[in-house]
C-alpha positions as a Markdown table, in Angstrom:
| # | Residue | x | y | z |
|---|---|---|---|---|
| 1 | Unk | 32.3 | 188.4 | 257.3 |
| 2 | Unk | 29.8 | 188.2 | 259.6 |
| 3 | Unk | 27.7 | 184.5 | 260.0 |
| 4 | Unk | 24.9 | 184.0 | 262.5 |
| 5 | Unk | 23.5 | 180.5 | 263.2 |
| 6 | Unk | 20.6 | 179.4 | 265.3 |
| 7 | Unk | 20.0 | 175.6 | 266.6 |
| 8 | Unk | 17.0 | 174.7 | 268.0 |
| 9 | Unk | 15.0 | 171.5 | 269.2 |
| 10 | Unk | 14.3 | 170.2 | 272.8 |
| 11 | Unk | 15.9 | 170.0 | 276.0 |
| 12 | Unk | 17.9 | 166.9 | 276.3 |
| 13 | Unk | 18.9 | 166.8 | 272.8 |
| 14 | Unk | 22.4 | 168.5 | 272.7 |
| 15 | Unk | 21.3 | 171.7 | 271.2 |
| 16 | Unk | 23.0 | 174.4 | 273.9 |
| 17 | Unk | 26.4 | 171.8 | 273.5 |
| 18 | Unk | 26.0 | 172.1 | 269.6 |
| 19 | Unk | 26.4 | 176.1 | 269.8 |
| 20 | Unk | 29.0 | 175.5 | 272.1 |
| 21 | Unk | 31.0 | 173.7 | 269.9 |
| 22 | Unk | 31.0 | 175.3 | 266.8 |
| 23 | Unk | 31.5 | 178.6 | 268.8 |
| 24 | Unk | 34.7 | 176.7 | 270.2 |
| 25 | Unk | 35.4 | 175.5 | 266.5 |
| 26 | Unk | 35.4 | 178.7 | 265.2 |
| 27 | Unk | 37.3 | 181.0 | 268.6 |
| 28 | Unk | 39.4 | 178.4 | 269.5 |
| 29 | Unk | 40.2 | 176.2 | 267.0 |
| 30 | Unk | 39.9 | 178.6 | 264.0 |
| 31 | Unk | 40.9 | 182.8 | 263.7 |
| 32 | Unk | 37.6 | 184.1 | 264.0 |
| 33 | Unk | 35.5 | 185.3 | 267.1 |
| 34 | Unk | 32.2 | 184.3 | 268.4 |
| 35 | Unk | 29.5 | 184.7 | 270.8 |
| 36 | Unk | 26.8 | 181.9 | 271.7 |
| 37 | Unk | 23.5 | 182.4 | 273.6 |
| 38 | Unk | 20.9 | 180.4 | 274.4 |
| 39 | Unk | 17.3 | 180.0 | 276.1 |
| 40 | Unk | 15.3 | 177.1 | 277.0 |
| 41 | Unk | 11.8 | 176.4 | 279.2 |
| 42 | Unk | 12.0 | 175.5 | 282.5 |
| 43 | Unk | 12.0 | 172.2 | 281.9 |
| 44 | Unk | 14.7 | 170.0 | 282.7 |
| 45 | Unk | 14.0 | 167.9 | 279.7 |
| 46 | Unk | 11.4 | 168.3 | 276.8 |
| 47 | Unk | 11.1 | 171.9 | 276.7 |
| 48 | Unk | 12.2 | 174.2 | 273.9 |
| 49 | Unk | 15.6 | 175.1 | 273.9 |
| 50 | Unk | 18.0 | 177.5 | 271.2 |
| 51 | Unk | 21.7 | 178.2 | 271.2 |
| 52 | Unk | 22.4 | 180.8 | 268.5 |
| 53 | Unk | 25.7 | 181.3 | 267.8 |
| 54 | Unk | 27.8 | 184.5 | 266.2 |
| 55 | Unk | 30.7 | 184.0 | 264.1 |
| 56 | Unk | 32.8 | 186.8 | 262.2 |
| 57 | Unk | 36.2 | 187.8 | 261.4 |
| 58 | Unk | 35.8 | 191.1 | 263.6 |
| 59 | Unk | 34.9 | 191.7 | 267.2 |
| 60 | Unk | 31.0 | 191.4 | 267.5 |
| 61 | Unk | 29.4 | 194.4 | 269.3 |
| 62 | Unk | 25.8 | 193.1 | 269.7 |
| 63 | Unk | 25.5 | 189.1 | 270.7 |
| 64 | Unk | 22.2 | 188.2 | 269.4 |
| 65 | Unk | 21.5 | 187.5 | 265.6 |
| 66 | Unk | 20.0 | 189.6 | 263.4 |
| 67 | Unk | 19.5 | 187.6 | 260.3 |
| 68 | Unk | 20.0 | 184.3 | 260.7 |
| 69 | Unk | 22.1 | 182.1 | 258.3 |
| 70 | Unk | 22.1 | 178.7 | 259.4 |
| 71 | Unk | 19.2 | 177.1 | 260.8 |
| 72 | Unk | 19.2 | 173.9 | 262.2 |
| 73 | Unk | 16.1 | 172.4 | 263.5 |
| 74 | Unk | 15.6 | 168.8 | 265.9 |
| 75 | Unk | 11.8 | 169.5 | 266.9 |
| 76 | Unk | 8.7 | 170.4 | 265.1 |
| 77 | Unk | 7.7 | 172.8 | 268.1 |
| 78 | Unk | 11.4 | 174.6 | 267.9 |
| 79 | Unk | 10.9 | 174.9 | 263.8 |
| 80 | Unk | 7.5 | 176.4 | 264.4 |
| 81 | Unk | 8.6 | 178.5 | 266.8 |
| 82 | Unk | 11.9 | 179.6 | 265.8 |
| 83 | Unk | 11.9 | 180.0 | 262.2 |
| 84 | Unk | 10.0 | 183.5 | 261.8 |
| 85 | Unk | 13.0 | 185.7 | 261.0 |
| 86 | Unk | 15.1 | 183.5 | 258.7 |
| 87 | Unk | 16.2 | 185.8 | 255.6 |
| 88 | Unk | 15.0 | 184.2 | 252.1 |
| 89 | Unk | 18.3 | 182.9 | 251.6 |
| 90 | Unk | 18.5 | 181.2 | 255.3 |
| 91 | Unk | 20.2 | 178.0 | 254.9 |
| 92 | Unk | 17.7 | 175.7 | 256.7 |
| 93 | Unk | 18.8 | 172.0 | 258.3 |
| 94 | Unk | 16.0 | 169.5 | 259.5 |
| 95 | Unk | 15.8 | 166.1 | 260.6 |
| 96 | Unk | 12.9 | 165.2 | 258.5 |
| 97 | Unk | 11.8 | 162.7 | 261.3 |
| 98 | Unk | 12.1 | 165.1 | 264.2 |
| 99 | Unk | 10.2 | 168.0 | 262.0 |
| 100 | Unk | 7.6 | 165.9 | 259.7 |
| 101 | Unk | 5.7 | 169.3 | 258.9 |
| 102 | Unk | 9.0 | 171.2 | 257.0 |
| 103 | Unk | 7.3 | 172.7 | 254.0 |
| 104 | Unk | 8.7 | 176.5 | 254.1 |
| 105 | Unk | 8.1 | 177.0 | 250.6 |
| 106 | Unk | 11.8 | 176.8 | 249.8 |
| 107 | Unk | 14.5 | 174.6 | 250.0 |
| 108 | Unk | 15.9 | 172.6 | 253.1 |
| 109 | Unk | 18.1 | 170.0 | 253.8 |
| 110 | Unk | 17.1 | 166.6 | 255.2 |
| 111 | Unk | 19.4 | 164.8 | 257.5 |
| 112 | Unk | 18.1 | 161.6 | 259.3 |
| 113 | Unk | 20.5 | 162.6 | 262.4 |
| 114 | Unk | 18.6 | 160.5 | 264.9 |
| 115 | Unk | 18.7 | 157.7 | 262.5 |
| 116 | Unk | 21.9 | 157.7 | 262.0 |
| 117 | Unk | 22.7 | 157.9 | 265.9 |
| 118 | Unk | 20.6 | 154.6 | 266.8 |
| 119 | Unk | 22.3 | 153.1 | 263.6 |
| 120 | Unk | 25.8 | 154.2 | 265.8 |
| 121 | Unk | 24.1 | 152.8 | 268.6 |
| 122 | Unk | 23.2 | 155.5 | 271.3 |
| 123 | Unk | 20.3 | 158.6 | 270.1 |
| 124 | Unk | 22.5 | 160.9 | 272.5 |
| 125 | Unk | 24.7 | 161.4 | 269.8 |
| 126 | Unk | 21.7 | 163.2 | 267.5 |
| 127 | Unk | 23.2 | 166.7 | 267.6 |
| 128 | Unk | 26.8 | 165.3 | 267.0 |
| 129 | Unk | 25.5 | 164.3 | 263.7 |
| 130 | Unk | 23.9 | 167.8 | 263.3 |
| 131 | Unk | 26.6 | 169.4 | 264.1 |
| 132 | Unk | 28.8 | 167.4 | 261.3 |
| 133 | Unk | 26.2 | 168.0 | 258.6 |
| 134 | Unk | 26.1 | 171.2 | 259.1 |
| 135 | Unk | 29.3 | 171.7 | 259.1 |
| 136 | Unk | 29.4 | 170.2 | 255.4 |
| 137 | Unk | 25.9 | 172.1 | 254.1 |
| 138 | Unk | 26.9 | 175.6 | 255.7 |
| 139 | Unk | 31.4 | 175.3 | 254.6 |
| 140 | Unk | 32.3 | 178.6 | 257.0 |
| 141 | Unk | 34.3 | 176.3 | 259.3 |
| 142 | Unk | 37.3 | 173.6 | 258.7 |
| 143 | Unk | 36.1 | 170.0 | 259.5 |
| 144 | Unk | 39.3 | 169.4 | 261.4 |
| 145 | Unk | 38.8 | 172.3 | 263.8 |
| 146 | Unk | 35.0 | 171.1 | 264.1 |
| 147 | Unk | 35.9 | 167.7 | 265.0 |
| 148 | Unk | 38.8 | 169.1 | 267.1 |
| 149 | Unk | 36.4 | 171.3 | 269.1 |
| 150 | Unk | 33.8 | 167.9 | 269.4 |
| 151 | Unk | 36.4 | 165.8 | 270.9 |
| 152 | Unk | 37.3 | 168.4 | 273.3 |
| 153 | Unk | 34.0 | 169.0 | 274.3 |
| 154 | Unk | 32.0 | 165.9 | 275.0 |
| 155 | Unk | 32.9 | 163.6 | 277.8 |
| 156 | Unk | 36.5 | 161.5 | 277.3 |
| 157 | Unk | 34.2 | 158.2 | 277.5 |
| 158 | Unk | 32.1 | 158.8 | 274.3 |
| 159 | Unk | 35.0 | 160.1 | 272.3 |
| 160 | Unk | 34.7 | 157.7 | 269.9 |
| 161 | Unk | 31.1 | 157.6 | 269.6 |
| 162 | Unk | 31.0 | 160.8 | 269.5 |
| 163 | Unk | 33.7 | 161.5 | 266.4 |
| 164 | Unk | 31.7 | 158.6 | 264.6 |
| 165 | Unk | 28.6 | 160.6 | 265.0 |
| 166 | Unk | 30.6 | 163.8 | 263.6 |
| 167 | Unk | 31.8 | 161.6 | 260.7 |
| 168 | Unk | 28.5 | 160.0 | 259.6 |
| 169 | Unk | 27.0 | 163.5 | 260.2 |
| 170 | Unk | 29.7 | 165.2 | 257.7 |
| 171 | Unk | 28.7 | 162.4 | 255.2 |
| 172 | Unk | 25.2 | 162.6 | 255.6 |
| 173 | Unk | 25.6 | 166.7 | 255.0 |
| 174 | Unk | 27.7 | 166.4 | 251.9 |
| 175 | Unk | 25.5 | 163.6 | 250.4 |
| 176 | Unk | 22.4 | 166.6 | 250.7 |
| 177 | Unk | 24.2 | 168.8 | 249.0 |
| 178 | Unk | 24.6 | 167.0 | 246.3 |
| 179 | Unk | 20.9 | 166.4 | 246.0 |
| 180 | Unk | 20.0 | 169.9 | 246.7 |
């Protein structure tokens, strides 16, 4: 089994933290390996930025994806960009308010991440929510060890807002599923 994932959106929005954790979901928290990369502009903020992440049950010789499974996108520059080598049956993750222009000609999921993070209180918490709902829509990694790998990751101050992000995010990704 070999999975390969690839977040995407703007500087300042989580996106290289996201890879980071569901690498450290899957490596440390789970039996499998992984490798994350990422690139972003030289911007400190606003720019595009990627974190693609490998996940499989063997050692992975080569660290950049080749067919991407999971695509999870938080800016309509990054989805334009980004989305030219997704195989036909590329799972494909949007906040429909971040990335208005969507229409791929096949079917995506629409999560209202940033939504639900001012609803929580505090936007920074956007690709928390990501991260949870794709955890449900993709189902290769264990909640638990998800949420584990959040709590361990993001400063002690904001644990809480940060697991209630994961939460609603989880939610929010099973209730798509069951409209998709």
């Amino acid at each position: 089994m070999k999975k390969e994932i690839r977040i995407c959106g703007f500087g300042g929005q989580g996106v290289i933290l996201s890879g980071f954790i569901i690498g450290k979901a899957a490596s440390v928290f789970m039996d499998y390996y992984a490798v994350q990369s990422q690139s972003y502009g030289p911007e400190a903020r606003g720019g595009a930025a990627r974190s693609e992440v490998i996940i499989s049950d063997e050692k992975i010789g080569y660290p950049r994806p080749t067919g991407v499974d999971l695509f999870v996108a938080m800016s309509q520059e990054s989805f334009d960009t980004y989305r030219n080598d997704l195989n036909k049956d590329t799972k494909i993750v949007v906040d429909p308010d971040l990335v208005p222009k969507n229409d791929i000609g096949r079917s995506l999921y629409k999560i209202h991440a940033q939504k639900i993070a001012e609803a929580l209180g505090n936007k920074i918490v956007t690709n928390i929510v990501m991260v949870g709902a794709s955890t449900a829509i993709f189902g290769l990694l264990d909640e638990e060890a998800v949420k584990k790998s959040v709590l361990d990751s993001v400063p002690k101050r904001f644990l809480e807002l940060n697991e209630k992000a994961y939460i609603k995010g989880l939610e929010a990704g099973k209730n798509a599923l069951k409209k998709l």
